[in-house]
mmCIF file of the N, C-alpha and C atoms, coordinates in Angstrom:
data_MODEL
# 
_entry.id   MODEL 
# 
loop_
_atom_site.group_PDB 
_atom_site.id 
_atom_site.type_symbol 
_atom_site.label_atom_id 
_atom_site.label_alt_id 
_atom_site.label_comp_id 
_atom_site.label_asym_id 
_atom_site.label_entity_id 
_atom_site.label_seq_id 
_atom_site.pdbx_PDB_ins_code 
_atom_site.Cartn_x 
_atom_site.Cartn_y 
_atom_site.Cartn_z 
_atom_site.occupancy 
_atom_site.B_iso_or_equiv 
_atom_site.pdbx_formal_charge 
_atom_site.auth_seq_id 
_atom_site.auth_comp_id 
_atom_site.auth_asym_id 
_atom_site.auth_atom_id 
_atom_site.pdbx_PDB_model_num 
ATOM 1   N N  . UNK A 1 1  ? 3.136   6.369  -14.406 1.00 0.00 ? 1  UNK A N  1 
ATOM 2   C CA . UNK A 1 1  ? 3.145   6.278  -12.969 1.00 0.00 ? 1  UNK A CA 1 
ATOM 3   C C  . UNK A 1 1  ? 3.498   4.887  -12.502 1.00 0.00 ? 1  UNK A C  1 
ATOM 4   N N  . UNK A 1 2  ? 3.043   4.204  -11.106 1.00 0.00 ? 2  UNK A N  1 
ATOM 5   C CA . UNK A 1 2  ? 3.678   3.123  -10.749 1.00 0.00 ? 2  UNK A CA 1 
ATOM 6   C C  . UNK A 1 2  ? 2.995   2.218  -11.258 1.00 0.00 ? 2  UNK A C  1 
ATOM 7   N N  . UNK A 1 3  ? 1.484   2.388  -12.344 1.00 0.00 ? 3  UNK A N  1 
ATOM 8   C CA . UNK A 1 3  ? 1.255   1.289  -12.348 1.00 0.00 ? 3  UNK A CA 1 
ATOM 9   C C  . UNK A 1 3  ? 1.579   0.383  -13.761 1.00 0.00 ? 3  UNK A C  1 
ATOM 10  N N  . UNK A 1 4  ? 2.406   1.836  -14.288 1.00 0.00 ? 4  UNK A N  1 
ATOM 11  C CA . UNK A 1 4  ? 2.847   1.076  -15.776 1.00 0.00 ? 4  UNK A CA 1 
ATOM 12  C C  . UNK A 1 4  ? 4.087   0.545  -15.269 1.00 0.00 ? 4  UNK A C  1 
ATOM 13  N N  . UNK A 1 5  ? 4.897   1.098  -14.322 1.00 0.00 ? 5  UNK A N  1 
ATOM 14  C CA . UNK A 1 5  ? 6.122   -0.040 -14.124 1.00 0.00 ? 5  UNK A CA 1 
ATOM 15  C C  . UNK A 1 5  ? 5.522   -1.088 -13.422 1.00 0.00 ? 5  UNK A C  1 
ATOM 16  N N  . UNK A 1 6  ? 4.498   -1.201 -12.709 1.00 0.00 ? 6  UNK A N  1 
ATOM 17  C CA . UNK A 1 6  ? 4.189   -2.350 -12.128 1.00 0.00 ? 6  UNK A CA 1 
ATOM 18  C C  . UNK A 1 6  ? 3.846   -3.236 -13.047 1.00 0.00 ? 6  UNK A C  1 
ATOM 19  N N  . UNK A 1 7  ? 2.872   -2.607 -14.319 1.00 0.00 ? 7  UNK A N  1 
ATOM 20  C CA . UNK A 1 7  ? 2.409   -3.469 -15.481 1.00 0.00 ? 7  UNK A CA 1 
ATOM 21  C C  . UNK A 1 7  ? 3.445   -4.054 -16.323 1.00 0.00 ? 7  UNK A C  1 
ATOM 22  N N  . UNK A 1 8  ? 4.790   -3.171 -16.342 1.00 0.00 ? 8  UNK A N  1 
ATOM 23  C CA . UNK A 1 8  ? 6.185   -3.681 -17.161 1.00 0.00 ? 8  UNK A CA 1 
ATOM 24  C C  . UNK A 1 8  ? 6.438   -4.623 -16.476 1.00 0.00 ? 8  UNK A C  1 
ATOM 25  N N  . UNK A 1 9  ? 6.136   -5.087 -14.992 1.00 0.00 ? 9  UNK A N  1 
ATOM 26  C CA . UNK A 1 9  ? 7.360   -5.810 -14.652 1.00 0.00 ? 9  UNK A CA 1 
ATOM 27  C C  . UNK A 1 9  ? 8.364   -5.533 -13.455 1.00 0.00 ? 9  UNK A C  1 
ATOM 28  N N  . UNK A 1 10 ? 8.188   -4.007 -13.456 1.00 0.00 ? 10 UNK A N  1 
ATOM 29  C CA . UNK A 1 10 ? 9.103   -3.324 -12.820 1.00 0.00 ? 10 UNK A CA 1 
ATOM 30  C C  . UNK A 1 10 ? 8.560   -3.237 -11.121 1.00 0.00 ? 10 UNK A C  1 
ATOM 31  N N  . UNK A 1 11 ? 9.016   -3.317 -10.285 1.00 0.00 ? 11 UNK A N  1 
ATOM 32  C CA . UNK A 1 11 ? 8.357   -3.215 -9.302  1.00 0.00 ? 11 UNK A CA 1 
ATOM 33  C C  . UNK A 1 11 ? 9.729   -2.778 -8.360  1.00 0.00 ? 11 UNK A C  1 
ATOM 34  N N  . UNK A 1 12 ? 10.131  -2.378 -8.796  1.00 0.00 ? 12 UNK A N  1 
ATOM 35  C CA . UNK A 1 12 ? 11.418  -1.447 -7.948  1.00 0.00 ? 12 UNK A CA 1 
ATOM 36  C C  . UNK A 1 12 ? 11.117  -0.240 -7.381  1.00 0.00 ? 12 UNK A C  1 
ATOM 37  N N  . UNK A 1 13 ? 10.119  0.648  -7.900  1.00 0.00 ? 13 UNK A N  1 
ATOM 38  C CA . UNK A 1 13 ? 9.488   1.732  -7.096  1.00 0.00 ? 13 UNK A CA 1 
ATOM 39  C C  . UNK A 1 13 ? 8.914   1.515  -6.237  1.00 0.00 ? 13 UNK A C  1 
ATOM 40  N N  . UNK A 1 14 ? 7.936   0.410  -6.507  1.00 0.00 ? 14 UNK A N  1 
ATOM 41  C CA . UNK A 1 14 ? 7.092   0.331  -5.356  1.00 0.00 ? 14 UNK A CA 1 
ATOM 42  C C  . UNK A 1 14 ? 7.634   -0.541 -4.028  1.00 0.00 ? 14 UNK A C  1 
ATOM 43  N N  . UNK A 1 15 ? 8.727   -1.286 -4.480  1.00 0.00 ? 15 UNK A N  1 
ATOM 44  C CA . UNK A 1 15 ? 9.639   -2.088 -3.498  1.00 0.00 ? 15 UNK A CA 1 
ATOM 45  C C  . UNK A 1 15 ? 10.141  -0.785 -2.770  1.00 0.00 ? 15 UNK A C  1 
ATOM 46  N N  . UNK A 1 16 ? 10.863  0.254  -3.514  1.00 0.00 ? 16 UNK A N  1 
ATOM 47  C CA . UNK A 1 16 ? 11.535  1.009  -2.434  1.00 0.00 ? 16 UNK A CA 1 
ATOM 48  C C  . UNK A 1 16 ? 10.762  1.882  -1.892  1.00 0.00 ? 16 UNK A C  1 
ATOM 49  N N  . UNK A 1 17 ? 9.621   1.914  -1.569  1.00 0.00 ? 17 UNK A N  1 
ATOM 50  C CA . UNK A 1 17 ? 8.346   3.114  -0.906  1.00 0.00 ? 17 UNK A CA 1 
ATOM 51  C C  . UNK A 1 17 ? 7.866   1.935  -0.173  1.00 0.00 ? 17 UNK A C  1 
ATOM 52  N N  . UNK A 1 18 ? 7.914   0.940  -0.198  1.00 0.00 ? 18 UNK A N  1 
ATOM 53  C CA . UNK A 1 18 ? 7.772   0.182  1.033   1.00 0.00 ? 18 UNK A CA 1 
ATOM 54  C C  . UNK A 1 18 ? 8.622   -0.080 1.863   1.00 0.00 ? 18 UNK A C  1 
ATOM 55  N N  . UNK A 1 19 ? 9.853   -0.229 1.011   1.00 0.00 ? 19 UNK A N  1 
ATOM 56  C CA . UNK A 1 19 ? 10.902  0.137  2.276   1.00 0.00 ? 19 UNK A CA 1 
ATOM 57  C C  . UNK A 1 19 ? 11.344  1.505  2.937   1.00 0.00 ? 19 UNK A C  1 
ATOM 58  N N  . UNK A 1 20 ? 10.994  2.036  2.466   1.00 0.00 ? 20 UNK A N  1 
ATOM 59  C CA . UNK A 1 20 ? 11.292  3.217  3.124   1.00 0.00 ? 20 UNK A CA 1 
ATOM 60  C C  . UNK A 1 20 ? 10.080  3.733  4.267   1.00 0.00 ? 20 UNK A C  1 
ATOM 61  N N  . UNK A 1 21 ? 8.640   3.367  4.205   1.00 0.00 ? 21 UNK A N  1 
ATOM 62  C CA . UNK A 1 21 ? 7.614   3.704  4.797   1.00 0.00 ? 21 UNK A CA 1 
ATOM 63  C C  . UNK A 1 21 ? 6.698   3.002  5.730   1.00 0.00 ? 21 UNK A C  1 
ATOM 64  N N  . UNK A 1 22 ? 7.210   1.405  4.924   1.00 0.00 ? 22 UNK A N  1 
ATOM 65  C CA . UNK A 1 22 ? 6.588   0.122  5.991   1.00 0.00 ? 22 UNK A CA 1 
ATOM 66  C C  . UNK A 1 22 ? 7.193   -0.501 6.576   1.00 0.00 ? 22 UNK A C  1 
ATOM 67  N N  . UNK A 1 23 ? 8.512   -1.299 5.691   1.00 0.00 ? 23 UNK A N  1 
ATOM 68  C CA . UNK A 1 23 ? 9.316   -2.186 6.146   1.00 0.00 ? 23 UNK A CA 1 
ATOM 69  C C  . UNK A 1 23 ? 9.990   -2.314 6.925   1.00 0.00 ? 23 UNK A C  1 
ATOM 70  N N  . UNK A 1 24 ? 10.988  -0.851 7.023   1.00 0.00 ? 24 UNK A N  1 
ATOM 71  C CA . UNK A 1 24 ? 12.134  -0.600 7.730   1.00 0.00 ? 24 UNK A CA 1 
ATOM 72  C C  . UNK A 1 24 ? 10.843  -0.180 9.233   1.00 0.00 ? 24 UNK A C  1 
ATOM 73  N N  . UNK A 1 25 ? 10.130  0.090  9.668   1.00 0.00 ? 25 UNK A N  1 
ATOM 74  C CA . UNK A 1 25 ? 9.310   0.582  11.115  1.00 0.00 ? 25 UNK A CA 1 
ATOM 75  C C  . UNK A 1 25 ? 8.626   -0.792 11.410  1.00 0.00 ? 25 UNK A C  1 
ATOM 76  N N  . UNK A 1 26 ? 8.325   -1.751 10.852  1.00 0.00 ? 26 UNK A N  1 
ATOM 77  C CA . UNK A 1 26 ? 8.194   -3.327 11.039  1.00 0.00 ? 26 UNK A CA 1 
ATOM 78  C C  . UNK A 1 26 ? 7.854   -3.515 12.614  1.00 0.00 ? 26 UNK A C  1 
ATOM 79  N N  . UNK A 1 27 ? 8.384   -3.601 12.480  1.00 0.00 ? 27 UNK A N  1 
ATOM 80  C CA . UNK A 1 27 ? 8.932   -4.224 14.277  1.00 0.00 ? 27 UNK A CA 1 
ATOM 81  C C  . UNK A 1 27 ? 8.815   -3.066 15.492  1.00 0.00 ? 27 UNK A C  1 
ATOM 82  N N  . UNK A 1 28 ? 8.480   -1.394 15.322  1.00 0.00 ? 28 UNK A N  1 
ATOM 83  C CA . UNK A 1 28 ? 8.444   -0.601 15.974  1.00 0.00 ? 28 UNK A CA 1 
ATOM 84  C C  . UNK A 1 28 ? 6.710   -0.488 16.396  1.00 0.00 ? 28 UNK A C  1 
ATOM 85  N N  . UNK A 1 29 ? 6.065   -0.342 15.025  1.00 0.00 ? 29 UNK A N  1 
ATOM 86  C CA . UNK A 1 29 ? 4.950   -0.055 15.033  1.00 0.00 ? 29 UNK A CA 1 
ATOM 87  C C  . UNK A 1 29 ? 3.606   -1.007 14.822  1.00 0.00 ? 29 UNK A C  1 
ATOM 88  N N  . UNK A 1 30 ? 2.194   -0.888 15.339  1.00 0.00 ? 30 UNK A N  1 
ATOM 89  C CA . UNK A 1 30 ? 1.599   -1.842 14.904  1.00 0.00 ? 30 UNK A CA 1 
ATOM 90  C C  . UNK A 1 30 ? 1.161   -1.822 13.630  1.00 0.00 ? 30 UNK A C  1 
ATOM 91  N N  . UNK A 1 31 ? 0.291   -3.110 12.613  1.00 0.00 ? 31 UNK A N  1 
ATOM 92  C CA . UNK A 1 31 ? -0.371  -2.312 11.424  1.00 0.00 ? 31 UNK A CA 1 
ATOM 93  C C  . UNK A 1 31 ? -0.893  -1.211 11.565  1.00 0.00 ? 31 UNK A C  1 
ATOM 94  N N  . UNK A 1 32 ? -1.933  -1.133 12.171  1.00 0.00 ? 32 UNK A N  1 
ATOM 95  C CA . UNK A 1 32 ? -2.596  0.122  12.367  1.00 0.00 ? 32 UNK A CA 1 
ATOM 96  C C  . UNK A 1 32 ? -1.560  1.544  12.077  1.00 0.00 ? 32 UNK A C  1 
ATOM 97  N N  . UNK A 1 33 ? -0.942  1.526  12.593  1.00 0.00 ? 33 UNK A N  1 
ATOM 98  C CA . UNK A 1 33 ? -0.167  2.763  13.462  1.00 0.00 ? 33 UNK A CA 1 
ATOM 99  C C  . UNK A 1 33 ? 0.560   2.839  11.800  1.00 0.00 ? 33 UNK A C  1 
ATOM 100 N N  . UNK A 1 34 ? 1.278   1.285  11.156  1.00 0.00 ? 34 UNK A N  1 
ATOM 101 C CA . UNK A 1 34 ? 1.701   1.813  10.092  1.00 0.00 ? 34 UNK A CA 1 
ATOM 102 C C  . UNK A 1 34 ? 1.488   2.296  8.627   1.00 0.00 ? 34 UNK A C  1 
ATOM 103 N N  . UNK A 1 35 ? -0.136  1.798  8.960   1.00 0.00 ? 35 UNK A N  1 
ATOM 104 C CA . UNK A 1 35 ? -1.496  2.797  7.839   1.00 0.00 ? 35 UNK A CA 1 
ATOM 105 C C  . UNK A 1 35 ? -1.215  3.565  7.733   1.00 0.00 ? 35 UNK A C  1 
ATOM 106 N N  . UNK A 1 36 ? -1.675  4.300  9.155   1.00 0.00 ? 36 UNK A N  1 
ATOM 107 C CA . UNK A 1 36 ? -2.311  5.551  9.256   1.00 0.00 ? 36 UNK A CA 1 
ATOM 108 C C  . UNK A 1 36 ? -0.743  6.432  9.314   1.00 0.00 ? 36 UNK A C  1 
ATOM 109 N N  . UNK A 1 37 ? 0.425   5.899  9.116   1.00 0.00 ? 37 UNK A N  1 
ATOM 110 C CA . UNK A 1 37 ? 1.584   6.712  9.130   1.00 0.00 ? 37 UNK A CA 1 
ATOM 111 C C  . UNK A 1 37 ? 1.760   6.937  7.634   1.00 0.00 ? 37 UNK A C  1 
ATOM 112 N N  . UNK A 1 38 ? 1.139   5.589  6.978   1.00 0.00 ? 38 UNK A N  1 
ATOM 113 C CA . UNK A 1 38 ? 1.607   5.793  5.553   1.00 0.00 ? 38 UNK A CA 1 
ATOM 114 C C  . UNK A 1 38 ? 0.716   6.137  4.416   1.00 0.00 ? 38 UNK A C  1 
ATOM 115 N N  . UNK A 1 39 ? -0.415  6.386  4.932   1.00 0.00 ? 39 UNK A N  1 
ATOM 116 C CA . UNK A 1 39 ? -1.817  6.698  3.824   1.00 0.00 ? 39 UNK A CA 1 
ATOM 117 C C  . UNK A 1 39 ? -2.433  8.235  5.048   1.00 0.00 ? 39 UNK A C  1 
ATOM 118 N N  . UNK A 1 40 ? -2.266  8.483  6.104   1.00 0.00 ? 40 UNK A N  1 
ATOM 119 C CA . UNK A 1 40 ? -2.768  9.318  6.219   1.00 0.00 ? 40 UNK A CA 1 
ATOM 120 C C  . UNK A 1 40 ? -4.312  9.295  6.671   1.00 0.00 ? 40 UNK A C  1 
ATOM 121 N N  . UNK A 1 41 ? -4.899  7.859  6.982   1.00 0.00 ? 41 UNK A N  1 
ATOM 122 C CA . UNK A 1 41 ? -5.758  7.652  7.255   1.00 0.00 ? 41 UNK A CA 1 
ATOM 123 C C  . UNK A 1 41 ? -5.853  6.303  8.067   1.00 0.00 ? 41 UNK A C  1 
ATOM 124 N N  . UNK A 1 42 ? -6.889  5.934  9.088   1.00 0.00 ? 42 UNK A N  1 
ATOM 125 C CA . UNK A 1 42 ? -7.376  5.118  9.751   1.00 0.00 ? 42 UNK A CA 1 
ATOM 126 C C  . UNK A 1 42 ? -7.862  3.434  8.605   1.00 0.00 ? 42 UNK A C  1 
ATOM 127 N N  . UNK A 1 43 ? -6.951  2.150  9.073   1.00 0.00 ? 43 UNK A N  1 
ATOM 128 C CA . UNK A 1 43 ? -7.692  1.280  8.424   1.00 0.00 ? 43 UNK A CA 1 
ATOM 129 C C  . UNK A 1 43 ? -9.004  1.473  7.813   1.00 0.00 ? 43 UNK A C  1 
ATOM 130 N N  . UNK A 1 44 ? -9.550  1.232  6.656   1.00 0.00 ? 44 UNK A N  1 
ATOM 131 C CA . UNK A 1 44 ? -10.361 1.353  6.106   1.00 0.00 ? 44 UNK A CA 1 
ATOM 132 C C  . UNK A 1 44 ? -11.203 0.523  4.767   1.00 0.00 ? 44 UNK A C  1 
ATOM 133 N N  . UNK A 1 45 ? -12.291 -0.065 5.146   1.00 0.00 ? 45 UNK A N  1 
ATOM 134 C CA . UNK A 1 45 ? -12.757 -1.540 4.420   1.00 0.00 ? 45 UNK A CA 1 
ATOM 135 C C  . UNK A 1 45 ? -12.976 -1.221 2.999   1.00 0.00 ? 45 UNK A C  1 
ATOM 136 N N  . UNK A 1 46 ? -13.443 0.213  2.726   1.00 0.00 ? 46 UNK A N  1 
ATOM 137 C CA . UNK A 1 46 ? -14.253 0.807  1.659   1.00 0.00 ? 46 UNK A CA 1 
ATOM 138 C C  . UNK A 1 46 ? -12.903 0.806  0.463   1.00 0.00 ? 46 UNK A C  1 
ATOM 139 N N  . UNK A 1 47 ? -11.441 0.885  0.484   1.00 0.00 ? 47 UNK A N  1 
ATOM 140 C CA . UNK A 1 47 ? -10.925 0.470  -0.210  1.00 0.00 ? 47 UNK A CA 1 
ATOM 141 C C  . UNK A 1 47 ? -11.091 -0.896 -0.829  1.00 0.00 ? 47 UNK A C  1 
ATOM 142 N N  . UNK A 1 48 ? -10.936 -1.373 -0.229  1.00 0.00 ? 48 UNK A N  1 
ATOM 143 C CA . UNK A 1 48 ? -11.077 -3.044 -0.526  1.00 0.00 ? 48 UNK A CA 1 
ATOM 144 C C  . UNK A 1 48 ? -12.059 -3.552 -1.177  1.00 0.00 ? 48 UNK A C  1 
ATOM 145 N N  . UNK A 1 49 ? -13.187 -2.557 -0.291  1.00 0.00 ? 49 UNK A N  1 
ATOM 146 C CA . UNK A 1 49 ? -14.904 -3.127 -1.519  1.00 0.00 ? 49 UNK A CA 1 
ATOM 147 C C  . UNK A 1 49 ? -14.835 -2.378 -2.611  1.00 0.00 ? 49 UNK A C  1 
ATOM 148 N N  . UNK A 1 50 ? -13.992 -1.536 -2.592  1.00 0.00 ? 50 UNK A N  1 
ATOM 149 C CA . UNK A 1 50 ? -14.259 -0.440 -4.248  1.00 0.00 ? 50 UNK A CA 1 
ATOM 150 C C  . UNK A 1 50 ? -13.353 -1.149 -4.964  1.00 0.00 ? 50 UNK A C  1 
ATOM 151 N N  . UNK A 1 51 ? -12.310 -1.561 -5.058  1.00 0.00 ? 51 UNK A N  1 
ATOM 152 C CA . UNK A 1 51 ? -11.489 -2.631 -5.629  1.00 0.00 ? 51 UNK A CA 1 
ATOM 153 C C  . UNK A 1 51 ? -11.857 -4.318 -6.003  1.00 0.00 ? 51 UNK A C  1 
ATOM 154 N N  . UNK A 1 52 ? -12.810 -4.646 -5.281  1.00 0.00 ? 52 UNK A N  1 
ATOM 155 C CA . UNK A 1 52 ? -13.441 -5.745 -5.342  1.00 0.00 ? 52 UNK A CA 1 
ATOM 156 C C  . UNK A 1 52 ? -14.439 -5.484 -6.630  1.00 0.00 ? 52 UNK A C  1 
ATOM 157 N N  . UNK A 1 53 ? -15.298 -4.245 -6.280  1.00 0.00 ? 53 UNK A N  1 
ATOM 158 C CA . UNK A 1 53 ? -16.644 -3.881 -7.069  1.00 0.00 ? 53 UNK A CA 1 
ATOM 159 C C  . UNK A 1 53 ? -16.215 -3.465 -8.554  1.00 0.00 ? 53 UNK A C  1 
ATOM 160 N N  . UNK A 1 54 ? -15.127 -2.463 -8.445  1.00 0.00 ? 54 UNK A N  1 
ATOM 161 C CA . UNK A 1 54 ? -14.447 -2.736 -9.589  1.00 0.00 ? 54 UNK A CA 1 
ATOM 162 C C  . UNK A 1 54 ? -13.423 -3.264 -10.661 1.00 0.00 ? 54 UNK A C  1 
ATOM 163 N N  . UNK A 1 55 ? -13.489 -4.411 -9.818  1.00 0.00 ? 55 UNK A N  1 
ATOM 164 C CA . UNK A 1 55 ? -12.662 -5.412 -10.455 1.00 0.00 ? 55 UNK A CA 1 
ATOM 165 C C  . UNK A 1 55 ? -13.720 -6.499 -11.208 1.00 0.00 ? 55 UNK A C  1 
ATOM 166 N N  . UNK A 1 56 ? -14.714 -6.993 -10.097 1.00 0.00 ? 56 UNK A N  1 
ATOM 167 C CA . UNK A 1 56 ? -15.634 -8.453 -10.066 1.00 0.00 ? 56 UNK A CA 1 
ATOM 168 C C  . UNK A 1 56 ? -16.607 -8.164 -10.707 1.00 0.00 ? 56 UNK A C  1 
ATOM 169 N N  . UNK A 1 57 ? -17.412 -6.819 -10.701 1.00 0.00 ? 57 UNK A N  1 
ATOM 170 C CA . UNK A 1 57 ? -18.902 -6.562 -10.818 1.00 0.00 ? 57 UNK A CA 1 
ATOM 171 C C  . UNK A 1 57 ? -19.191 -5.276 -11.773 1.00 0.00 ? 57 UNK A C  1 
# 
């Protein structure tokens, strides 16, 4: 999946799913608006602490 090309090195998938979903609407939309267009959900902190918790602790 993306995170063994990300782990290769490769980061061309994930470059082009940002362009296609964040980058190119930039300037149309706010963050917010371009979350919740591209995850399907409302900003949300509990990512960030579950990534923290299982990274640090």
């Amino acid at each position: 999946g993306l995170q063994a090309f990300i782990a290769g090195g490769d980061f061309s998938a994930l470059f082009d799913w940002l362009r296609q979903n964040i980058w190119q609407h930039g300037s149309r939309f706010s963050t917010s608006q371009l979350i919740t267009q591209a995850t399907g959900e409302d900003l949300n902190i509990r990512y960030f602490r579950e990534h923290l918790t299982s990274r640090y602790l």
